[in-house]
N, C-alpha and C positions, 0 to 999 in steps of 0.2 A: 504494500500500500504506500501510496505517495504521498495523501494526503494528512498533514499533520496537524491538523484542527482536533480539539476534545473531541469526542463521542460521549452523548451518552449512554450509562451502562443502565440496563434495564435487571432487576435485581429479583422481579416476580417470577412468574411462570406463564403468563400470558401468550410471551411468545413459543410458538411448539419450535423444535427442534427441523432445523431441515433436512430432506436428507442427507443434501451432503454433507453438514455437519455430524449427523448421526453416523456415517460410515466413516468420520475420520475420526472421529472418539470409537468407533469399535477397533478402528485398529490402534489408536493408543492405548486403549485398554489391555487389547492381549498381548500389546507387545510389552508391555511395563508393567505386567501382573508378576512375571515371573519375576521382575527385579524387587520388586516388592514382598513377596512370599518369601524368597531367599534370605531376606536380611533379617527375620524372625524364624526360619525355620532353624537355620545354625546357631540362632544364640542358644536355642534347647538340647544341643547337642554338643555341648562343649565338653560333658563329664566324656560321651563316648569316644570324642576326638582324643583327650586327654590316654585313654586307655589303648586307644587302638594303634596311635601314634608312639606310644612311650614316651608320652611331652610331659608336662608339669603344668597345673594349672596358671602359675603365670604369664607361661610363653603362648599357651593356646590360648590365652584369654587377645594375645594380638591377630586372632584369626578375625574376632569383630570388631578391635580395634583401627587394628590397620583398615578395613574395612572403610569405616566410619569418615574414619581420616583420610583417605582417597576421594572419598564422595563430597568433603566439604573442600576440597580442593578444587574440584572439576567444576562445582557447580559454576565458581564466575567467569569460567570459560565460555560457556552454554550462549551467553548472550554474542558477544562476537563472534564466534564460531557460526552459529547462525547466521548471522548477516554476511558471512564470507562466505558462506558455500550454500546455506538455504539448510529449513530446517529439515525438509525432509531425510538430504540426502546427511546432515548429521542425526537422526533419528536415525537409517539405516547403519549409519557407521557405529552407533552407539550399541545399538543389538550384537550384531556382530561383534565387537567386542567382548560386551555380556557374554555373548554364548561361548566365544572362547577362552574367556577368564571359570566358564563353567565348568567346560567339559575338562581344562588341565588341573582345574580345583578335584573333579572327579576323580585323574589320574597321579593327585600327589601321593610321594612314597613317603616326605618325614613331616615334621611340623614348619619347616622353614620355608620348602616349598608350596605348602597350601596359604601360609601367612601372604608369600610372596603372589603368589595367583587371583587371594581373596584382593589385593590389591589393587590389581588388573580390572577385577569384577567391581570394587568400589568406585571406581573412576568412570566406568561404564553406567555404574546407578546413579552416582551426580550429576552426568550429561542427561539422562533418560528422565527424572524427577523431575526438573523445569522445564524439561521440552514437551511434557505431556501437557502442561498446564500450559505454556504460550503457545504450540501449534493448536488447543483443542479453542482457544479463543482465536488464532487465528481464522483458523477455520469458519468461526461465526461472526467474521469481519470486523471483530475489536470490541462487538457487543459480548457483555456474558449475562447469564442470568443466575438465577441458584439453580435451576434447572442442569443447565450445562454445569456448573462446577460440580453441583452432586454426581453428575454421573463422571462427570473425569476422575473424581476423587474415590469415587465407590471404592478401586481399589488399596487407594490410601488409610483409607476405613479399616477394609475389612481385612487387609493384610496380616495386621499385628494379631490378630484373631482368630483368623485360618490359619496363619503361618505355622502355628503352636501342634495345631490337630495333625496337619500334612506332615509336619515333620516326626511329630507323634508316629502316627501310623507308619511312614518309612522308615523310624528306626527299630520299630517292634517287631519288621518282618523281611524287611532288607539291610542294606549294608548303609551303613553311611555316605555312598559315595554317588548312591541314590539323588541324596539332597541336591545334587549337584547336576547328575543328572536327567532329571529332571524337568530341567529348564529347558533344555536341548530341542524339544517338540513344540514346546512350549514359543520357543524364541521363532522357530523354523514358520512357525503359521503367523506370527505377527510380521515376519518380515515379507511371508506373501501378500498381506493383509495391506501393509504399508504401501509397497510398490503399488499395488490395483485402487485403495482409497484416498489418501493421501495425496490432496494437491499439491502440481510440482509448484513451489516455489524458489527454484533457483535462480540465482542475482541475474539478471540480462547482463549481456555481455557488454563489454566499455562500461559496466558501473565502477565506480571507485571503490577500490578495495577498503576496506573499514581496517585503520591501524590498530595493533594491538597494543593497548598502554602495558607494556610490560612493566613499567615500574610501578605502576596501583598493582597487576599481580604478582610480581615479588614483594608487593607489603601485606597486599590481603589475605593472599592461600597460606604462607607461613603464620598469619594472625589468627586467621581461623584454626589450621591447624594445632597450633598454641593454646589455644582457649579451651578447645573440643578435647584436646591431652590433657591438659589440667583439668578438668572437671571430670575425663573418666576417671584419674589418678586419685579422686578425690577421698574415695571411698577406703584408701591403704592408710594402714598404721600412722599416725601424726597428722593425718588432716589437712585442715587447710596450709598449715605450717611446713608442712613435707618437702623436700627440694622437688619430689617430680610432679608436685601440683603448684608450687609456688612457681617457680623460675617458670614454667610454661605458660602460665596465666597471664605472670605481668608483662613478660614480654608479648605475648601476643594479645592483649587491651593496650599494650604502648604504641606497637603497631596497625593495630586498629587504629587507635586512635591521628596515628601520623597518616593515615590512609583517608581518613573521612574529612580532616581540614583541609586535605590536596585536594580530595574530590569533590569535596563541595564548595571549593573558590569557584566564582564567578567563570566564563570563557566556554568556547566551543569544543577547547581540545577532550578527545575522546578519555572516557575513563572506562576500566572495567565493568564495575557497577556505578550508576548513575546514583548516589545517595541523595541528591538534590530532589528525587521525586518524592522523597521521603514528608519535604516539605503539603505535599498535598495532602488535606485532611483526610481524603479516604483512604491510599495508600497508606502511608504516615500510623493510621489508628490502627488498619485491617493489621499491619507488620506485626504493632504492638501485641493485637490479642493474637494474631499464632504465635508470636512468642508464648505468651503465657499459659494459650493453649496447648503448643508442644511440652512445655512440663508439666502441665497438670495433666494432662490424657495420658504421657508418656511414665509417670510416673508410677500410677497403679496401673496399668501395663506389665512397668516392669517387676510388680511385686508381684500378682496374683497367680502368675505360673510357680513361683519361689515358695508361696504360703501353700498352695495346694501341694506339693511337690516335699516340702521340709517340714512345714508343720502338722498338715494332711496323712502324708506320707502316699500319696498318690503317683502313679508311675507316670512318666514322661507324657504316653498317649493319655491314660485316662486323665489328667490332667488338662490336655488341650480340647480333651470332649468336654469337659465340664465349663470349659468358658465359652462355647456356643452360645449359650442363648443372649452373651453380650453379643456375639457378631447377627444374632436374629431382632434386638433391639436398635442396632449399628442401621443397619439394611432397613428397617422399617421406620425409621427416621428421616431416609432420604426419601423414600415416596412420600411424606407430608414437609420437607423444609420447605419446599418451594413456596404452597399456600400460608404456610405462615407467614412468609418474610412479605409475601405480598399484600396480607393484610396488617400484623403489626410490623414491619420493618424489620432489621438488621440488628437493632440495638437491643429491644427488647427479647428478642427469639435469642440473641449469645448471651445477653443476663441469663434467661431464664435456662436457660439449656446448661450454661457451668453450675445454675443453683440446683439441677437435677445431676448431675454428673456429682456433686458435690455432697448431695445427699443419699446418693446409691453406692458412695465409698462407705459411708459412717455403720453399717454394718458391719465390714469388714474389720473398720477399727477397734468393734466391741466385740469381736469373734474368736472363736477360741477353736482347739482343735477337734471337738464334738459339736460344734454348730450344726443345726439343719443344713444338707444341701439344697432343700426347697426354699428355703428363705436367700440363701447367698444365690442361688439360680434365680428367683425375684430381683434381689439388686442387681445382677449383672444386667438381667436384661432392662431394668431402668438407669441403667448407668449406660448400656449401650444405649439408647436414644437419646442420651443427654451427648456423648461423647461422637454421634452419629451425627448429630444436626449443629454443635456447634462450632464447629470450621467453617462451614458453606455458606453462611453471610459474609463475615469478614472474606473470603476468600471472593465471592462474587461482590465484595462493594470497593475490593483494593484498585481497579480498574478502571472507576467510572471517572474520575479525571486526569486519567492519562492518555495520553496523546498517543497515535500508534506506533509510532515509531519506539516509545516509551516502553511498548508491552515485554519485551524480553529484559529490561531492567527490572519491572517492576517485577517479575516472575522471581529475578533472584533476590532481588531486595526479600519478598515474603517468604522464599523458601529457605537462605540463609536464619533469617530469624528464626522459623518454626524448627531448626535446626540445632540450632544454637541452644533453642529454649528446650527441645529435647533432651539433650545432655547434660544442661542447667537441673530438669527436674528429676531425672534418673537419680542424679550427683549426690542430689539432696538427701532423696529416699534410702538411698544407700548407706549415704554417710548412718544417717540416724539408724539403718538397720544392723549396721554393723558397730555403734556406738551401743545401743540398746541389749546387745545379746547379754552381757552381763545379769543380768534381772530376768533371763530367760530366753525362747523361741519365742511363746507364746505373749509376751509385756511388749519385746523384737516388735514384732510383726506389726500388733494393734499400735505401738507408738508411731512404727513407720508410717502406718494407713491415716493417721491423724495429720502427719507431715503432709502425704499428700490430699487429704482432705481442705487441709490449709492454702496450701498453695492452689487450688481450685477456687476457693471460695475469693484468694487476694487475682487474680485472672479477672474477677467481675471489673477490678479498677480500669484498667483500658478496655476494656468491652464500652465503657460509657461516654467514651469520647466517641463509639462512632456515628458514623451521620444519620442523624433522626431520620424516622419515617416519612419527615415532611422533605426533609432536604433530599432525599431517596427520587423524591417524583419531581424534582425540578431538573429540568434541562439546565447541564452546565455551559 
């Protein structure tokens, strides 16, 4: 698109989906399902790695590490990369990748090489993760609605959720190498799916090639890299005081920081990520609440496999079966966000949505290891409709004053945060769980569930900045 006037972002359901928009969200779908299932199936399979490898739980623990940290590297590529070759044809380059960071994870023989591979595959999931979300608004011409974001994000949803059962089941009755596996068919039909639905947008020829500010990314990907080490590290002996949670932190908020006054001076020269759009209210706020969303959603995520599994004492699969009914609360969330946001707005459906996400933890926090499963299967699946519907406002209102040229900025702008905020609330939950064991499993767990109970409920603070339901219907 050429033309760089605002759009406005239409945020209901009014408008239906076209086709051609629907066939280019199906193939973003299957092509970034698998990236997405993968990065939850392995983390439940670290004790078996640890065993089958001869590794030691701290070195296999860089099999999701490294991971991680590949993926926030990649992602500020995503925007120039696109503009220099088009998104599709880096959509297809990013699969490809995928699939072959999969299949050598399949075939690794120690723990060195599957660290080094899962590597390969994280760099491929941070290209894939904003390109699903800018090509599927490309797609609908720079408009989005909650319509369209629910269904791009379906999988972002329900990953953390399936990923648990699928990997359940492939370890109970295959190999490990499975996990990895897997993908492989998976990736083959989304890359057919791409080439046949997927408009071409490659740059006409004679455009000006878009430079890369490599000096914003050798400030940012080291910075992020930084921040996202320090806050996994968070959780070891000594804390926040630790050398490998401290020195990694402040160097990369230092760098952060020398990165966001360079990039947000005044001028046309190109930057990595544009923070300046940050400045727009809708952007701006949407970023705020998936931060705060990615810790609070990520956080009892990342406990309720841990509690079912340690204090339960539930096996790997039947543990991932038991968190169904959040992924059946998850899924029946998105068939009603859309009429909601179109009748009360953005602001009040993310309140109200973290104050139910919020109140479907508080069981767990008073839960012991004889609880009713019919009671904790009641919260999950009221916590999956809370954790199901509150993204897809903010994610469908970060747009509406951005200009299209802007859309692959903004993409990274919201997904670094939700990223960020991910590992921020894991960090947390962890610290305290592993601070609490003294006192017990059972005191453990409930204190931790209270942690991320908390951080849920403080999530409502930038929820409240975003643009009322009045400002929603005005033409920018």
């Amino acid at each position: 698109m050429t033309d760089t006037s605002v759009e406005r972002t239409d945020t209901g359901t009014s408008e239906k989906l076209t086709p051609q928009v629907r066939n280019a969200v199906l193939a973003l779908i299957v092509g970034g399902i698998a990236a997405i299932l993968d990065s939850t199936m392995v983390t439940i399979a670290l004790h078996t790695l640890t065993v089958s490898l001869h590794s030691t739980v701290g070195t296999i623990q860089w099999v999701t590490t490294g991971y991680l940290l590949a993926m926030v590297v990649a992602i500020p590529v995503t925007g120039w990369a696109e503009s220099r070759w088009g998104g599709k044809r880096l959509w297809t380059a990013a699969l490809v990748l995928f699939v072959a960071g999969s299949a050598l994870c399949a075939l690794a023989w120690n723990d060195a090489s599957l660290i080094g591979f899962r590597v390969l595959q994280g760099f491929a999931a941070g290209l894939i993760f904003p390109l699903m979300q800018t090509l599927g608004v490309r797609a609908a011409g720079g408009r989005t609605s909650s319509r369209l974001i629910a269904t791009i994000s379906l999988p972002l949803a329900l990953g953390p959720v399936l990923g648990p059962v699928l990997g359940g089941v492939i370890l109970n009755w295959l190999s490990w190498r499975w996990l990895f596996l897997v993908n492989v068919p998976v990736i083959a039909v989304g890359l057919v799916l791409a080439q046949r639905l997927l408009p071409a947008d490659r740059p006409e020829p004679g455009t000006p090639r878009t430079r890369l500010d490599l000096t914003g990314l050798l400030l940012l990907a080291p910075a992020l890299t930084g921040i996202v080490l320090g806050l996994s590290n968070l959780s070891q002996d000594g804390g926040v005081g630790h050398p490998e949670v401290l020195v990694p932190l402040l160097a990369g908020t230092a760098l952060l920081g020398v990165f966001t006054v360079r990039a947000a001076r005044p001028g046309d020269r190109p930057s990595v990520v544009d923070v300046r759009l940050l400045r727009l209210r809708s952007l701006g706020s949407a970023s705020a609440v998936l931060f705060t969303a990615g810790a609070a959603l990520y956080a009892g995520m990342f406990l309720l496999p841990l509690y079912y599994q340690q204090l339960r004492g539930e096996s790997v699969l039947h543990a991932g079966l038991l968190l169904i009914p959040q992924g059946i609360g998850s899924l029946a969330a998105r068939l009603t966000v859309g009429t909601l946001v179109t009748r009360f707005g953005a602001r009040p459906v993310t309140v109200a949505s973290f104050l139910v996400a919020a109140a479907a933890t508080v069981p767990f926090a008073l839960a012991g290891p004889h609880t009713s499963q019919w009671l904790l299967a009641a919260a999950l699946l009221i916590r999956g409709l809370g954790i199901g519907t509150v993204l897809i406002p903010p994610m469908a209102v970060a747009y509406r004053d951005v200009p299209p040229a802007g859309i692959p900025h903004a993409t990274m702008n919201t997904r670094i945060a939700q990223q960020v905020g991910t590992s921020f609330g894991i960090a947390i939950v962890a610290v305290a769980l592993q601070s609490l064991l003294v006192h017990g499993a059972t005191s453990a767990f409930q204190g931790a569930f209270w942690w991320a109970t908390g951080i849920t409920v403080a999530a409502l603070v930038p929820a409240l900045a975003l643009p009322s339901a009045e400002a929603e219907g005005q033409a920018v």
